[in-house]
C-alpha positions, 0 to 999 in steps of 0.5 A: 360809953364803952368802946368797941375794940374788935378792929385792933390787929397785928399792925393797925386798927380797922372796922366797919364805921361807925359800929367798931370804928367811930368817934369815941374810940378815935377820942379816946385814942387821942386822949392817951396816945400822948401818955403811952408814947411821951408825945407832945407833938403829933401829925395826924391826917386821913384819907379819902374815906367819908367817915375821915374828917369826922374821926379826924376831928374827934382824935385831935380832940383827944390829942389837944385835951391831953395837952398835945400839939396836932399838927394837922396835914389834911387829906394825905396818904398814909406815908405822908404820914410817915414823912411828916413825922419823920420830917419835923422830928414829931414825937408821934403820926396816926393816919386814918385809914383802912387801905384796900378796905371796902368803903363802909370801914375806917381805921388808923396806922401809928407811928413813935418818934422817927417814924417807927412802927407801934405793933402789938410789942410796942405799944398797940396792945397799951392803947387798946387796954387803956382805951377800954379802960372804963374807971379812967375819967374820961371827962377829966381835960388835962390841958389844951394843946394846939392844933397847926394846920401844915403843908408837908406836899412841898418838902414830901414831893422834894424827897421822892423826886430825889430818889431819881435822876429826872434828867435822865428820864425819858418823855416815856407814856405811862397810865396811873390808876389811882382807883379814887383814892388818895394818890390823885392829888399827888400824881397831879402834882409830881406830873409837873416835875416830870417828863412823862405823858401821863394817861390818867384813869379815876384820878378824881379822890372820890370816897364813895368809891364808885369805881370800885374798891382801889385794891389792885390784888383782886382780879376785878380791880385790874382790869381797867388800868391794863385795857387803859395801857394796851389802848393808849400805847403806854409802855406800862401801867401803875395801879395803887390802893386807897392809901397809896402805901402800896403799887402795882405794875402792869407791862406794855401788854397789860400783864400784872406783874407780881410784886415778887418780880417787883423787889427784883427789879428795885434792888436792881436800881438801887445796886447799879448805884451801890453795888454793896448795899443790902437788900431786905426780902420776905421769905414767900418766894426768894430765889429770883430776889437772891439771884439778882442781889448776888449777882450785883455784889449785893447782900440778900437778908431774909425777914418775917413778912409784916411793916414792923419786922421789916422796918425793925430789920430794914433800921437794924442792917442798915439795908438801903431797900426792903421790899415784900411780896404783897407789894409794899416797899421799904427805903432806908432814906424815906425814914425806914418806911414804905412807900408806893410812890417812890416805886414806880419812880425808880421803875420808870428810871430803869426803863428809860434807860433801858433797850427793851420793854418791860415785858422783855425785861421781865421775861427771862426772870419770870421763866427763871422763877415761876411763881403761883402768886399767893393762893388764899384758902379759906380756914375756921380760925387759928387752930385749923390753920396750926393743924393744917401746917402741921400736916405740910411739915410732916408731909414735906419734912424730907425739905430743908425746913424753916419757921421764920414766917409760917412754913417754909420748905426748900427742894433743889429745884423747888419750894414753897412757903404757908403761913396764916393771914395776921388779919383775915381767916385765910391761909396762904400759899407760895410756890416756886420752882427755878425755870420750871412752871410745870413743876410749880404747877404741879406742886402748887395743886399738890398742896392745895388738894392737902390743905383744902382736904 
């Protein structure tokens, strides 16, 4: 039976379940992961999606008659993942996931020993090949490994409490949307090891997702947990995705914060506690991120967007933190990986330390860096986005021009980056200005009016 491989990306695998995405492919998988990465044990888990514990099963068949021991962690998200690979010294995880995919899609993430990144370069393109291979006997069973159901909720919430001081934080009240997905059961369980009153909205898992996609980037999904924090009084509102690799701020007054404000604010927690440490950022808007890491003592590093370049730069400088503009943040601590859990920690340690709310907090640097946030353009496939970039460059070419992800561009008092989506047929633009909002404004619809043009 062939398989479909048309989900294999830059960084995982994703598909409408069961047409790209079902049961042979996750078979075959398991079966020569073992044989590509060397592996003999793996951690594999899955979300809250429906179609999970059936691909879970048929993946760990897979792993188990190649000879492969599975060690099983259940419903989880994708960082538990991470952890549990890391944790145990297993030589491999793949988690079942699509993330902020609608309900109807399922995928998976792949980690090698020590939790490191399998892309394109290290082994994602050696699964896919060998998974269509079609003169592989694929009845042929090797051995049979064994199959360890474990518990990885005890020592995984030890290691994100370690990351703050819980005496010092403050019986603050907080709403969390965990939209239905996979962080429900893991906010429940951090609630009983911290102060804070918690205000909870679509905790319940529930992978029909009747609350609507958990993908807080999208406009309509945010609504909910910024009405949740202006009723209740709570001082700020977290939102995460389904796989809760990923969260999102909202201020006492209910506005969405860009995740870009958000690295500022955690290379600030982790520069009050070692002011030499470095700092990894992506090149989509930098200057607010720069002006805070200096300002501390620290060093600011530029990296390629995407969790493989960052995690390989994150392992390289030994850099204590890394965060992105899409919101996802990296930790030299948790293994070099990302996590949407150990964010809004240490977010809620700053403000229980701190004299003004959040919306104060974030004020002055928001009207020092006006951002556009990412603005997404709809294009016809790769060589309408290489055409396009080229057009921006030859226009902008008196900048200071950089190619480190897509196109950057840098003016004294502003600057922008494009640059093609490595998963979806859009292309993507960020502006900036330094205290200027007009300016970015303008530039922003300049630009705009070239690329849809």
């Amino acid at each position: 039976m062939a398989v479909n491989t048309s989900g294999f990306g830059a960084y995982d695998i994703r598909g409408i379940y069961p047409e790209s995405i079902n049961q042979e492919l996750a078979y075959r998988i398991g079966r020569v992961f073992p044989e590509i990465f060397g592996a003999k044990k793996v951690a594999v888990g899955h979300d809250i999606r429906l179609s999970g514990p059936t691909l879970n099963d048929a993946l760990t068949r897979g792993l188990t008659e190649s000879g492969c021991d599975v060690y099983d962690i259940g419903q989880c998200g994708t960082e538990m993942i991470y952890f549990a690979t890391g944790f145990h010294g297993f030589d491999g995880g793949i988690m079942i996931t699509a993330s902020h995919n609608p309900k109807e899609y399922n995928g998976m993430k792949f980690v090698r020993e020590g939790s490191r990144p399998v892309s394109p370069k290290t082994g994602l393109l050696d699964i896919k090949a060998a998974v269509e291979d079609e003169t592989r006997d694929w009845s042929f069973r090797k051995a049979t490994g064994t199959i360890y159901k474990i518990d990885i909720q005890p020592d995984y919430i030890k290691c994100l409490l370690s990351y703050v001081d819980v005496r010092n934080l403050k019986p603050l009240k907080i709403v969390i949307n965990t939209g239905n997905g996979a962080a429900g059961p893991i906010i429940n369980e951090l609630e009983k090891f911290l102060p804070f009153e918690i205000v909870k909205v679509h905790n319940n898992t529930n992978g029909y997702f009747p609350n609507g996609v958990p993908n807080p980037l999208l406009q309509d999904a945010r609504h909910e947990t910024a009405n949740a924090v202006i009723e209740s009084g709570a001082v700020c509102g977290i939102a995460f995705d389904g796989d809760f690799d990923r969260c999102f701020l909202f201020d006492e007054r209910g506005n969405f914060i860009e995740g870009y404000y958000m690295v500022g604010l955690l290379a600030e927690a982790f520069l009050k506690k070692d002011n030499t440490a470095k700092i990894i950022h992506d090149p989509r808007a930098i200057w607010n991120t720069i002006d805070i890491v200096k300002s501390y003592g620290g060093t600011p590093i530029m990296c390629r967007s995407g969790h493989n370049y960052m995690k390989e730069t994150l392992r390289a400088e030994n850099a204590v933190y890394g965060g992105e503009f899409a919101s996802h943040h990296y930790f030299r601590d948790f293994y070099y990986c990302d996590s949407g859990m150990i964010p809004w920690l240490l977010i809620l340690e700053l403000l229980s330390k701190a004299d003004e709310p959040l919306s104060a907090l974030m004020a002055d640097r928001i009207a020092k860096h006006p951002v556009s946030g990412e603005v997404n353009t709809k294009v016809a496939g790769v060589d309408k986005v290489k055409e396009i970039m080229a057009k921006i460059e030859q226009l902008y070419s008196n900048g200071t021009v950089n190619h480190v992800d897509g196109l950057s561009v840098d003016f004294d008092d502003w600057r922008f980056n494009l640059r093609g989506s490595q998963t979806e047929p859009y292309i993507r633009l960020n502006v900036e200005s330094r205290g200027d909002k007009a300016l970015m404004e303008t530039k922003r619809d300049e630009l705009l009016a070239v690329i849809r043009s």
